[in-house]
TIMARGU-739669 format. One line per field, with one value per residue: x, y, z of N, C-alpha, C in turn; residue number from 0; residue in one letter. Coordinates in Angstrom, 1 decimal. Example, Ala and Ser with C-alpha at 12.3 -4.5 7.8 and 13.67 -1.06 7.14 Angstrom:
BEGIN
n_east = (13.2;12.8) .
n_north = (-5.7;-2.2) .
n_up = (7.8;7.1) .
ca_east = (12.3;13.7) .
ca_north = (-4.5;-1.1) .
ca_up = (7.8;7.1) .
c_east = (13.2;12.9) .
c_north = (-3.3;0.0) .
c_up = (7.8;7.9) .
k = (0;1) .
r = (A;S) .
***
This chain:
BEGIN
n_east = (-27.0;-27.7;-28.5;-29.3;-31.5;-34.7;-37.5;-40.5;-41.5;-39.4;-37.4;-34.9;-33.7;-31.4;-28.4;-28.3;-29.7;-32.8;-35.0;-33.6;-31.4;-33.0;-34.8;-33.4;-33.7;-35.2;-37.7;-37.9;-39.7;-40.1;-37.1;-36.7;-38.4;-37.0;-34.5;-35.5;-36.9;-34.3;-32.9;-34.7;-34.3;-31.7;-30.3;-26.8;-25.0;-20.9;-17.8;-16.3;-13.7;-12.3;-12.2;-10.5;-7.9;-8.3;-8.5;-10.4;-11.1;-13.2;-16.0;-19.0;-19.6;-19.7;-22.5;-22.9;-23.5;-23.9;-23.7;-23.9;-23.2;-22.9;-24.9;-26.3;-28.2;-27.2;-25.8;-28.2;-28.2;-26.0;-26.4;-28.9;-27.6;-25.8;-27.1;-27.9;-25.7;-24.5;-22.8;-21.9;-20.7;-19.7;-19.7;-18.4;-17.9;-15.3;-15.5;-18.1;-17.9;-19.6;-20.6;-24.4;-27.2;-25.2;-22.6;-20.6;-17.1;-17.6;-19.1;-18.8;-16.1;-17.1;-18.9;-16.6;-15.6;-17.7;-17.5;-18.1;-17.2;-15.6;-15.5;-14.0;-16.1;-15.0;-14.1;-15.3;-17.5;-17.8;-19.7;-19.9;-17.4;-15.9;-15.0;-12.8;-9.9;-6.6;-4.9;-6.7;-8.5;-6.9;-6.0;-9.2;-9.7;-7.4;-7.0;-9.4;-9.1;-7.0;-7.6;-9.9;-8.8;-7.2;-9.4;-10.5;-8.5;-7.2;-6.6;-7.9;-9.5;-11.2;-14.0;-16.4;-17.8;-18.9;-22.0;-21.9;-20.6;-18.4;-14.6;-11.9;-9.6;-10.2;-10.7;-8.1;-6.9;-7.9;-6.6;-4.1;-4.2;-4.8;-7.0;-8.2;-10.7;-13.2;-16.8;-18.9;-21.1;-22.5;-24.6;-23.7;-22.7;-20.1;-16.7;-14.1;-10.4;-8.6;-5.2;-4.3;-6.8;-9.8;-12.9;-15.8;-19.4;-22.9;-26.3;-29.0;-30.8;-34.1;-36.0;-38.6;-38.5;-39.2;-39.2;-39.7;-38.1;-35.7;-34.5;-34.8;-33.1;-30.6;-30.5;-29.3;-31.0;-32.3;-34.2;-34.3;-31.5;-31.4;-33.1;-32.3;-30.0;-30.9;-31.7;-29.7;-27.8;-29.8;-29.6;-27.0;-27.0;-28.2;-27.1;-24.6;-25.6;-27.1;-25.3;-23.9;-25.9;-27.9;-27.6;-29.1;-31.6;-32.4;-32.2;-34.1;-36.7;-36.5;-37.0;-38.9;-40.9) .
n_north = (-81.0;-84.2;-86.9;-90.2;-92.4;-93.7;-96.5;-95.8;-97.3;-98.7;-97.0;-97.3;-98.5;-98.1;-96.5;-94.1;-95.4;-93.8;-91.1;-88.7;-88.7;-89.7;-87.3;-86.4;-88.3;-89.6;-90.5;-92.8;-91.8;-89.7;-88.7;-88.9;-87.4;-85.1;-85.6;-85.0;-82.7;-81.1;-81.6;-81.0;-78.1;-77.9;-78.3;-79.8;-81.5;-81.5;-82.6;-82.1;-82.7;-81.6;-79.2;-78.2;-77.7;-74.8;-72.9;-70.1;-69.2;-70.1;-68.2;-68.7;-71.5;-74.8;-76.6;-79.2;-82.6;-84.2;-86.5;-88.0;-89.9;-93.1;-95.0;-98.0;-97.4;-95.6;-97.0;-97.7;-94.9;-94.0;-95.3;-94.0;-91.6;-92.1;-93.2;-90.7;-89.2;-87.9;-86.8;-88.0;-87.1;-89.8;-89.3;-91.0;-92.8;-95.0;-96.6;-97.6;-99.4;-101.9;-102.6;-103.5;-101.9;-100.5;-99.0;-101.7;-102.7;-103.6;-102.4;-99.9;-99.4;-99.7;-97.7;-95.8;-96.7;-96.0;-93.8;-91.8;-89.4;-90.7;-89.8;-89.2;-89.2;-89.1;-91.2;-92.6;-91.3;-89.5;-86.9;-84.3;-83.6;-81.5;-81.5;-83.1;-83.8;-82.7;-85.1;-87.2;-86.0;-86.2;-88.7;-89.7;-88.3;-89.1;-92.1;-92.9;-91.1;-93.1;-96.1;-96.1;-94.5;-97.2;-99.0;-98.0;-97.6;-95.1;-92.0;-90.3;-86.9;-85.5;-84.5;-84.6;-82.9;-84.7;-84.1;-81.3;-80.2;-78.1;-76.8;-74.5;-75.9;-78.5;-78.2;-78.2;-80.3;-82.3;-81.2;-81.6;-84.3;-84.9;-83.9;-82.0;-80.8;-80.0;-80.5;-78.5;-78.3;-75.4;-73.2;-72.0;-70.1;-68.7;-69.4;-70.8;-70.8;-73.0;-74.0;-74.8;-76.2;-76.3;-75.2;-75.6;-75.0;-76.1;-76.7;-77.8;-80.6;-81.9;-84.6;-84.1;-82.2;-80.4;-81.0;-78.3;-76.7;-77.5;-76.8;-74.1;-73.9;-74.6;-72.9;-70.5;-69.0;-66.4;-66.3;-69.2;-69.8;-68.0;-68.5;-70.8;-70.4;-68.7;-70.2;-72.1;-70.5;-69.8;-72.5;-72.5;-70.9;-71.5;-73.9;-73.0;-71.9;-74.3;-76.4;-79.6;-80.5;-79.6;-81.9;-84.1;-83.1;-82.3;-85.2;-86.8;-85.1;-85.4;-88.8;-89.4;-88.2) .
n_up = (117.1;117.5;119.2;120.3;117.9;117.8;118.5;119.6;121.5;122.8;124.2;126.2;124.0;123.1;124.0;126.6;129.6;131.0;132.1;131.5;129.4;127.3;127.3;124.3;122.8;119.4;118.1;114.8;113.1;113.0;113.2;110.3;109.2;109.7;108.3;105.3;105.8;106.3;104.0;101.6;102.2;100.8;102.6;103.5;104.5;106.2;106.5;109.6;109.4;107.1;107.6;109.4;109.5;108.9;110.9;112.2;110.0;108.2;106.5;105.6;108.1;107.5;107.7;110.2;111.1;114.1;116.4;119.8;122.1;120.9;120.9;119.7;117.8;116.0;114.0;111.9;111.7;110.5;108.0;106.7;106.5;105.0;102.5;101.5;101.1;102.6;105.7;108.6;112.2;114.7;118.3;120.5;123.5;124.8;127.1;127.1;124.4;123.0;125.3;125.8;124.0;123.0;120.2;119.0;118.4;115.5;114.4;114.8;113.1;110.7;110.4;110.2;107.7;106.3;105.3;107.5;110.0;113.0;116.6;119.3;122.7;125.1;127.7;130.1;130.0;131.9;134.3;135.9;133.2;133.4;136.2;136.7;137.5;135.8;135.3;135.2;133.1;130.7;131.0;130.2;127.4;126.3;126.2;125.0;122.4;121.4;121.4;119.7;117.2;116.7;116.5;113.7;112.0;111.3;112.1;114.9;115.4;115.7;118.4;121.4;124.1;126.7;128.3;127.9;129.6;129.8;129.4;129.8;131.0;130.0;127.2;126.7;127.6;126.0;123.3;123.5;123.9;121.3;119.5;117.6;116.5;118.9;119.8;121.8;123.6;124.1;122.9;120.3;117.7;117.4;117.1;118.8;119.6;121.0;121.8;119.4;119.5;118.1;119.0;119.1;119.2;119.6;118.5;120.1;119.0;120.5;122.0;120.9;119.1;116.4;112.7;111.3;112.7;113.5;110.7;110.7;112.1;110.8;108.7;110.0;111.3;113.5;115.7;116.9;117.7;119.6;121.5;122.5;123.2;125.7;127.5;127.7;129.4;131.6;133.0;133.2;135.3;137.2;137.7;138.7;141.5;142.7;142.1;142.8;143.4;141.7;139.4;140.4;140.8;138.4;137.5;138.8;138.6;135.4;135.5;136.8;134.7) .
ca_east = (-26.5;-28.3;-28.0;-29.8;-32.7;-35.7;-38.8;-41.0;-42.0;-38.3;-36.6;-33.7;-32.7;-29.9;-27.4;-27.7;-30.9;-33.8;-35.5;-32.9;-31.0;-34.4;-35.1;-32.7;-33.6;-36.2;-38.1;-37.4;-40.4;-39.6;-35.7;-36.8;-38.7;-35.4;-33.9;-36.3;-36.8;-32.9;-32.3;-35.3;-33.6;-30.3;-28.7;-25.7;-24.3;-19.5;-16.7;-15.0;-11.8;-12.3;-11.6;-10.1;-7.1;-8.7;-9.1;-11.5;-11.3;-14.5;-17.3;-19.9;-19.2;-20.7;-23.5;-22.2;-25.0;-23.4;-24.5;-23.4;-22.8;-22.7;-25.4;-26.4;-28.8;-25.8;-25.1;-29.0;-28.2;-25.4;-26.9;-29.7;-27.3;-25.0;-28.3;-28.4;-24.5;-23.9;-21.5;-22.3;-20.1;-20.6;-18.9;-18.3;-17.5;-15.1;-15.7;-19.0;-18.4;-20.0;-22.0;-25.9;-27.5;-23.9;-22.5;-19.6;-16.5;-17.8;-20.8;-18.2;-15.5;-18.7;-19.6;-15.4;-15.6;-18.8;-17.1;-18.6;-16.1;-15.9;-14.7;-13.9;-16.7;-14.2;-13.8;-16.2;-18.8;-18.2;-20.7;-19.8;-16.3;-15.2;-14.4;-11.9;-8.3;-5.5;-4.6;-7.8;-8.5;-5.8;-6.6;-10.2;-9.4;-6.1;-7.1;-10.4;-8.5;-6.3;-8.8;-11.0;-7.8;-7.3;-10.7;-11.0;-7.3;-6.9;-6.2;-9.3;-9.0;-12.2;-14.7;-17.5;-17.6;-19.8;-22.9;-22.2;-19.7;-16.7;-14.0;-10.3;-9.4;-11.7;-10.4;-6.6;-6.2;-8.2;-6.3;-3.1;-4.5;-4.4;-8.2;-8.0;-11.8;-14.1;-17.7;-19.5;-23.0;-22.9;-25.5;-23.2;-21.8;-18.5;-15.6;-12.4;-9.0;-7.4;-3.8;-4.8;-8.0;-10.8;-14.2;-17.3;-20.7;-23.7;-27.8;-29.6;-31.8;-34.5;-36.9;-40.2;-38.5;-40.2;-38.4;-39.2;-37.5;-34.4;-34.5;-35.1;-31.2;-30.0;-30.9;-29.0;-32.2;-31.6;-34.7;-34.6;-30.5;-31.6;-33.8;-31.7;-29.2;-31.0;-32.1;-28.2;-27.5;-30.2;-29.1;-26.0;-27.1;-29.0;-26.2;-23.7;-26.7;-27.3;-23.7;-24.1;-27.8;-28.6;-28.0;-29.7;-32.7;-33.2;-32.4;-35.1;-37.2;-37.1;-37.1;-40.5;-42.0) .
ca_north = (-82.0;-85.1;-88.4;-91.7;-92.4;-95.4;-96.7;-95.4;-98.1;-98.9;-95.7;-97.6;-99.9;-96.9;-95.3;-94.2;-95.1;-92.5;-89.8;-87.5;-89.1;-90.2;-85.9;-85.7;-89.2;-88.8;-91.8;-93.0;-91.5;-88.0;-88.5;-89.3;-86.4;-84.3;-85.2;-85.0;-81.3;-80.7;-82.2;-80.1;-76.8;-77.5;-78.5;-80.7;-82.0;-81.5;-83.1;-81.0;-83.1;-81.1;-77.9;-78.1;-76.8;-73.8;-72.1;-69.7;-68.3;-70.2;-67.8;-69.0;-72.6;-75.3;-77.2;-80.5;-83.5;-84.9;-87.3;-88.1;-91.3;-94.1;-96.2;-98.4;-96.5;-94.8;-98.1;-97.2;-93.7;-93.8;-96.3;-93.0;-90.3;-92.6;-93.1;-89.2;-88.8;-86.6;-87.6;-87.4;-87.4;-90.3;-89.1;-92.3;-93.2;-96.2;-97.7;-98.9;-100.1;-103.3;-103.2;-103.6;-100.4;-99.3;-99.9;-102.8;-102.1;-103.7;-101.3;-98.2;-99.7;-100.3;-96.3;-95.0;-97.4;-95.7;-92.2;-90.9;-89.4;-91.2;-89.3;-89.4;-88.5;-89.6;-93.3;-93.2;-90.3;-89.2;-85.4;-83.1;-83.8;-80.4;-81.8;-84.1;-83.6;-82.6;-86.8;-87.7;-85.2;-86.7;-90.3;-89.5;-88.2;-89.9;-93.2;-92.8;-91.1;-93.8;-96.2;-95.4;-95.1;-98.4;-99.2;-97.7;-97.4;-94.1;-91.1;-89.5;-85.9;-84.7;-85.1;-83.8;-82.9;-85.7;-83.6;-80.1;-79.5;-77.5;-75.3;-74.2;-76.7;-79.8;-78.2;-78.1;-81.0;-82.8;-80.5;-82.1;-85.5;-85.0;-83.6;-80.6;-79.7;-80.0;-79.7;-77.9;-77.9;-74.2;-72.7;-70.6;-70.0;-68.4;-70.3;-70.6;-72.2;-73.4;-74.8;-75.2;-77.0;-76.1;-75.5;-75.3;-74.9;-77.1;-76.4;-79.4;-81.4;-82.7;-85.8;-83.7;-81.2;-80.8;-80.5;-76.9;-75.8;-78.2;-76.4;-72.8;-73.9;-75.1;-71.4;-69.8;-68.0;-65.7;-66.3;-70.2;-69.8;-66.9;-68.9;-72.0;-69.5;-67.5;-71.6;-72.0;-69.5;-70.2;-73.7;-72.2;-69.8;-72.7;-75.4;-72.6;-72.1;-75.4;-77.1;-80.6;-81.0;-79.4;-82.6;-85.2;-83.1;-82.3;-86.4;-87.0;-85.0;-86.7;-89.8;-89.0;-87.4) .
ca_up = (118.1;117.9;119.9;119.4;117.6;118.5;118.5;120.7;122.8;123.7;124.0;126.1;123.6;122.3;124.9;127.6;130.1;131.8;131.7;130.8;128.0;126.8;126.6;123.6;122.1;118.2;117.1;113.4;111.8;113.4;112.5;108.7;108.2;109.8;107.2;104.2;106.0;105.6;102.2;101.0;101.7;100.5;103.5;102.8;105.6;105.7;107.9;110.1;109.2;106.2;108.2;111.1;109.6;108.6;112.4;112.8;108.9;107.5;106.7;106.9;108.8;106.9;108.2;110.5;112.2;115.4;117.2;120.9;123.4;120.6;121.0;119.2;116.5;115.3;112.8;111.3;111.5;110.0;106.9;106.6;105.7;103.3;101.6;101.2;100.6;104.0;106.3;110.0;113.1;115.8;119.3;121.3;124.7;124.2;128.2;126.6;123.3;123.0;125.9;125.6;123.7;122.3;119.2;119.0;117.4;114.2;113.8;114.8;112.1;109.8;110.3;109.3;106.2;105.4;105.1;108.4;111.2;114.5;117.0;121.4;123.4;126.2;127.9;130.4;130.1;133.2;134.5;134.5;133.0;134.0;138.1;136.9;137.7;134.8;134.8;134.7;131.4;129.7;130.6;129.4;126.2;125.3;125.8;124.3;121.3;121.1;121.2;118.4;116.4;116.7;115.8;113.1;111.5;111.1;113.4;115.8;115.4;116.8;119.8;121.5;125.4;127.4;129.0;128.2;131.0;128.9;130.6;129.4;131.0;129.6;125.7;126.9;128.0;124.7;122.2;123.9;123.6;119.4;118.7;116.9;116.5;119.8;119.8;122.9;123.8;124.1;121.6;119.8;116.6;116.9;116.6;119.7;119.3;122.3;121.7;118.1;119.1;117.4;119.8;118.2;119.7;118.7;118.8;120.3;119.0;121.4;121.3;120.2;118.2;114.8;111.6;110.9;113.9;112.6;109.3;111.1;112.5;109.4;107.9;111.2;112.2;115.1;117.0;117.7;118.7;121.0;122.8;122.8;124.5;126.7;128.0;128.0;130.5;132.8;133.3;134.0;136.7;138.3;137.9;139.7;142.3;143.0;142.3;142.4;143.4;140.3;138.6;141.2;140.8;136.9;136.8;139.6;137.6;134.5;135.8;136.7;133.4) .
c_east = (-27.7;-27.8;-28.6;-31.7;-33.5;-36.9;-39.4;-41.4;-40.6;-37.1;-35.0;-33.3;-31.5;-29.6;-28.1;-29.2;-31.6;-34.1;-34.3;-32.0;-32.9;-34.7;-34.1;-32.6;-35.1;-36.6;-38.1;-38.2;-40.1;-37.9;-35.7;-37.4;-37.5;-34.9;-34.4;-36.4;-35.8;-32.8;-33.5;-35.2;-32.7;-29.1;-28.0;-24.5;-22.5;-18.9;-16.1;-13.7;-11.7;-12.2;-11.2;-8.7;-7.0;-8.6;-10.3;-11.9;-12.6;-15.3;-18.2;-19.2;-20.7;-21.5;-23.1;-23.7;-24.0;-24.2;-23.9;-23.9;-22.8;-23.4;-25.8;-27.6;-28.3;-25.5;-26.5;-29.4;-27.1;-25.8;-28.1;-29.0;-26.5;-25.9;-28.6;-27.1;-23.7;-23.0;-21.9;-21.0;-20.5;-19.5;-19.2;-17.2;-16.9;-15.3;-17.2;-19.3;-18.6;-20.8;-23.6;-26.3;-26.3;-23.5;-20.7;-18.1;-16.6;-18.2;-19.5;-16.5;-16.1;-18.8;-18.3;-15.6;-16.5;-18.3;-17.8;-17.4;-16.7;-14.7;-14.9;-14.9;-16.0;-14.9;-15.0;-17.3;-19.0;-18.8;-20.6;-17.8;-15.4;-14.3;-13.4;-10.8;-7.6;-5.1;-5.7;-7.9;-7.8;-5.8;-8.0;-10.4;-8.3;-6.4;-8.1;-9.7;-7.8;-6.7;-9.3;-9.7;-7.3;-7.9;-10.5;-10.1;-6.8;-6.7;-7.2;-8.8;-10.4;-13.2;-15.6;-17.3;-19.1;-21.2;-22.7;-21.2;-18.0;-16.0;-12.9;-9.9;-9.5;-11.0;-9.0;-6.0;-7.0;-7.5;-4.5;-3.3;-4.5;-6.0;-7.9;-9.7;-13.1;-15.1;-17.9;-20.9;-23.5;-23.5;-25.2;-22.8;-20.3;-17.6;-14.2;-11.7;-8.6;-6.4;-4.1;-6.0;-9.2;-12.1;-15.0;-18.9;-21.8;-25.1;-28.5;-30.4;-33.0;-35.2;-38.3;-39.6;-38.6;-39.1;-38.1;-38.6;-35.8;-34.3;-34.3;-33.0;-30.4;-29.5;-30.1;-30.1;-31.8;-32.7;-34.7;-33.2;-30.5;-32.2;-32.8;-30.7;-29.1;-31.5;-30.5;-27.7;-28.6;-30.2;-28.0;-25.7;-27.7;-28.1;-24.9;-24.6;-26.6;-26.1;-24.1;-25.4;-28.9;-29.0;-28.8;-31.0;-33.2;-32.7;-33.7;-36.2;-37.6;-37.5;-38.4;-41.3;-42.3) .
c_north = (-83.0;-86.3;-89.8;-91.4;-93.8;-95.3;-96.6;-96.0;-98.9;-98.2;-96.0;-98.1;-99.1;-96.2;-95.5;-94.1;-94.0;-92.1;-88.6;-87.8;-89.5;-88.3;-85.7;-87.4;-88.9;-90.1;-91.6;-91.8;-90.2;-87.4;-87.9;-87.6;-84.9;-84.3;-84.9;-83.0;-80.7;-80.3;-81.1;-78.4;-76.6;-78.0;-79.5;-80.9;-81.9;-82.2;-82.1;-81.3;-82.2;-79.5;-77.5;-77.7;-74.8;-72.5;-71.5;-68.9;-68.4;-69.4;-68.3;-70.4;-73.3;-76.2;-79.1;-80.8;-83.7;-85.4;-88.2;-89.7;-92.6;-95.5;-96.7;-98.5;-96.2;-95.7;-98.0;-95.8;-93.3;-94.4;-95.0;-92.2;-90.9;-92.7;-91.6;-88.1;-88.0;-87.8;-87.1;-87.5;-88.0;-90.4;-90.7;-92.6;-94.5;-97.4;-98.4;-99.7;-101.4;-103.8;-103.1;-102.5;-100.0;-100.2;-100.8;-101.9;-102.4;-102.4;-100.1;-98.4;-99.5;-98.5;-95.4;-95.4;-96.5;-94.1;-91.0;-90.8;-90.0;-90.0;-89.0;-88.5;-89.3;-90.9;-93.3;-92.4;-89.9;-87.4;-85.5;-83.6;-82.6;-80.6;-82.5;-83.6;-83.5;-84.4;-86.9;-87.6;-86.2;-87.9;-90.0;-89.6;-88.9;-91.3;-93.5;-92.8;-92.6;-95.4;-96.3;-95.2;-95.8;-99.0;-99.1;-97.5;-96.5;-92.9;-89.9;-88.1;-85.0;-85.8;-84.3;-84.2;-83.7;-84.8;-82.3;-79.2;-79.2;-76.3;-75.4;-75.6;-78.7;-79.7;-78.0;-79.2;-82.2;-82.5;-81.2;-83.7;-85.8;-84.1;-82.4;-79.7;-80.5;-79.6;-79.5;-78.4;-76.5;-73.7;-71.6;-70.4;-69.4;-69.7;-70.0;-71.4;-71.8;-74.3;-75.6;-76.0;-76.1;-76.0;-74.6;-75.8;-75.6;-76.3;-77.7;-79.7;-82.3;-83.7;-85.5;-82.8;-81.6;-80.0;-79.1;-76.1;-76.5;-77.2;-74.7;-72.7;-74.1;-73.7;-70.7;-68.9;-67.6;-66.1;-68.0;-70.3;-68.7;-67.4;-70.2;-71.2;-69.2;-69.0;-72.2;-71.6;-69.5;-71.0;-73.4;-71.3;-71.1;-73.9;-74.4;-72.3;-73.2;-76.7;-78.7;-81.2;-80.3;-80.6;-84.0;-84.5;-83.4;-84.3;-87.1;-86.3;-85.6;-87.8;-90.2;-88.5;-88.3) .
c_up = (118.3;118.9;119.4;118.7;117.7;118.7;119.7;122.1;123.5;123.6;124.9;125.7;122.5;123.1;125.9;128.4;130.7;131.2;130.8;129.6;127.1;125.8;125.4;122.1;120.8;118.3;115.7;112.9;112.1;112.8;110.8;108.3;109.1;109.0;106.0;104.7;105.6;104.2;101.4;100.8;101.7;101.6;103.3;103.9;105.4;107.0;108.4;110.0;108.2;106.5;109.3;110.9;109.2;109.5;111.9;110.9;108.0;107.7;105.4;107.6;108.2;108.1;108.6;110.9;113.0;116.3;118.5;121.4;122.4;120.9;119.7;117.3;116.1;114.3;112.1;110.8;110.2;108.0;105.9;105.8;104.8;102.4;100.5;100.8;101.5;104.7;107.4;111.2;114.5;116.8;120.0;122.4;124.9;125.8;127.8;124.9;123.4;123.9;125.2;125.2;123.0;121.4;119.9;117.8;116.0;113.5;114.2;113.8;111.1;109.5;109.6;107.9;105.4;105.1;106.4;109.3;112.7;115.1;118.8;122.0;125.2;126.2;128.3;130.9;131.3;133.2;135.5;134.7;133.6;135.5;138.1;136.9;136.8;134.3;134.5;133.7;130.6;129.6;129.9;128.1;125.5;125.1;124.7;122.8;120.5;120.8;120.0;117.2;116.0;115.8;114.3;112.0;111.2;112.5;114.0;115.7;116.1;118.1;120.3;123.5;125.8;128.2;129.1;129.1;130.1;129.7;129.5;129.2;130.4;128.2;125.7;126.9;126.3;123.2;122.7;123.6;122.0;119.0;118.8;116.6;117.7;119.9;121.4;123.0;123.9;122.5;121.0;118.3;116.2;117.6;118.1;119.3;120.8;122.3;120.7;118.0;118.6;118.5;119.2;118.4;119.0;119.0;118.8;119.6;120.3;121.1;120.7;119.1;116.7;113.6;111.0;111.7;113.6;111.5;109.5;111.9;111.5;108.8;108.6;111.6;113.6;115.8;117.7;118.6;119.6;121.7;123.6;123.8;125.7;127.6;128.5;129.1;131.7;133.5;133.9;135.5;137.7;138.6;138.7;141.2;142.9;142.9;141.8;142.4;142.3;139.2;139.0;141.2;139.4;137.0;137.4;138.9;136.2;133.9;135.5;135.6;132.7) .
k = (0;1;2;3;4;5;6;7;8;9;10;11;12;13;14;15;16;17;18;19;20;21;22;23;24;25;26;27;28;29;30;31;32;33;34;35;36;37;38;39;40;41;42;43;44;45;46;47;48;49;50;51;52;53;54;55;56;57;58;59;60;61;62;63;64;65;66;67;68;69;70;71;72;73;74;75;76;77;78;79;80;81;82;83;84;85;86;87;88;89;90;91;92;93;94;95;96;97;98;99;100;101;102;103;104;105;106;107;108;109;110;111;112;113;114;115;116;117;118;119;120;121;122;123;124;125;126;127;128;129;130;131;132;133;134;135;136;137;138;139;140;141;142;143;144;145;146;147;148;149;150;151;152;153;154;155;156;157;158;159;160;161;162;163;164;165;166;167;168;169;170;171;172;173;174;175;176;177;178;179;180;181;182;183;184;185;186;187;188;189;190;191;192;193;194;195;196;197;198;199;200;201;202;203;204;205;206;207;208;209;210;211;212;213;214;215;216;217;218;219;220;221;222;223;224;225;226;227;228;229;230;231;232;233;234;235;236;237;238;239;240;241;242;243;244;245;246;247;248;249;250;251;252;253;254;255;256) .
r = (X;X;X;X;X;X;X;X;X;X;X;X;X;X;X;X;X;X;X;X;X;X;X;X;X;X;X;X;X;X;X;X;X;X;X;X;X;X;X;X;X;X;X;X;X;X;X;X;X;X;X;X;X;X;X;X;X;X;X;X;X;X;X;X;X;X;X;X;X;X;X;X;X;X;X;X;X;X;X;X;X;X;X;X;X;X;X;X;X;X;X;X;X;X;X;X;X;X;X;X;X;X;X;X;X;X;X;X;X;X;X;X;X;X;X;X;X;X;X;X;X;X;X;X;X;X;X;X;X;X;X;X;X;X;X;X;X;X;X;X;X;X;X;X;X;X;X;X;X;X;X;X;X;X;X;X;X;X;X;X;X;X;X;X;X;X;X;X;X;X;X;X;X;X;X;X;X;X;X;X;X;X;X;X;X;X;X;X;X;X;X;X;X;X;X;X;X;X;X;X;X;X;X;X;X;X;X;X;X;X;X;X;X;X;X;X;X;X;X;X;X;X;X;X;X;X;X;X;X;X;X;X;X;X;X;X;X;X;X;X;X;X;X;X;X;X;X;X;X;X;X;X;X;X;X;X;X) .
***
């Protein structure tokens, strides 16, 4: 699970402002050698259009990139892996396409042409998506969907949940809206279907993390997704702990760092 990538001295000029989008953003030369680390042991980036009728039968589960909120590095991101023949997936939020930092509908027309999947990271990235009401959901994702299909001429079949925040609910009401394979943020590797949707857990990428720890996920190594995990679950004890003031601190916090 990546997001944007940028030059270091203007880390908002892709997505989404602060400290805390900032924690998940790479600069180029750190990206580049991501992928030179990859491509050196075989990894070979696949679409999940390419199995999302499958359900849960793939073993193993080939090796996806995704890359969340659609800013505007995602049209040199995307330019990167055609270079290298992989195919990535760029989740996008369609209430900012075209604003400042996000890409335009050219540049996310520009990215289907190029053989990459676009696919609804809902309308308006609202967190935690989980609080929103059954209509809401369904406006969220349907429009979004609908949307981006547009765009792009073809028909959106996956998406990635906005900030982590996944329930039943959240993959019920998306798998109703037409997407058939949903990533998560949960640091997992098995596979759920809910009302034939597809949900499928990711392993972050952050803005320091170093290629051989990329490459150490690539391999499925058990000890970096055990940590990422056991990091998983304590966010969650602290985000039911603390409820809403969980996220007005961690953003107050890395506002500050």
């Amino acid at each position: 699970m990546y997001h944007d990538v940028v030059e270091q001295e203007s880390v908002d000029a892709s997505g989404f402002p602060g400290g805390g989008p900032a924690r998940y953003k790479l600069d180029w030369t750190l990206f580049d050698r991501h992928l030179g680390a990859i491509a050196a042991v075989g990894g070979k980036p696949a679409s999940v259009v390419d199995f999302r009728d499958l359900g849960r039968r793939v073993t193993p589960w080939p090796l996806f990139l995704t890359f969340d909120d659609g800013g505007a590095s995602a049209a040199r991101i995307g330019d990167a892996l055609t270079r290298m023949g992989w195919v990535g997936h760029f989740f996008i939020p369609v209430d900012y396409i075209g604003k400042p930092g996000f890409l335009d509908e050219a540049g996310t027309s520009r990215l289907a042409q190029m053989g990459h999947v676009i696919g609804t990271h809902s309308c308006s990235h609202p967190i935690p998506l989980s609080s929103l009401s059954e209509e809401q959901l369904l406006e969220e994702w349907g429009r979004s969907v609908n949307v981006l299909s547009e765009i792009i001429g073809s028909t959106v079949v996956s998406g990635s949940v906005p900030g982590g925040y996944c329930s039943r609910r959240v993959a019920r009401t998306a798998a109703l809206s037409g997407v058939k394979a949903l990533f998560t943020s949960e640091p997992v590797r098995a596979v759920q279907q809910v009302e034939g949707c597809l949900l499928l857990g990711r392993y972050a990428i952050l803005a320091g993390t170093p290629p051989e720890l990329a490459v150490r996920l690539v391999r499925g190594e058990l000890a970096p997704r055990f940590r990422q995990l056991a990091s998983w679950r304590a966010k969650g004890v602290a985000k039911a702990v603390l409820g809403d003031s969980y996220r007005s601190l961690r953003t107050f916090l890395l506002d500050r760092s």
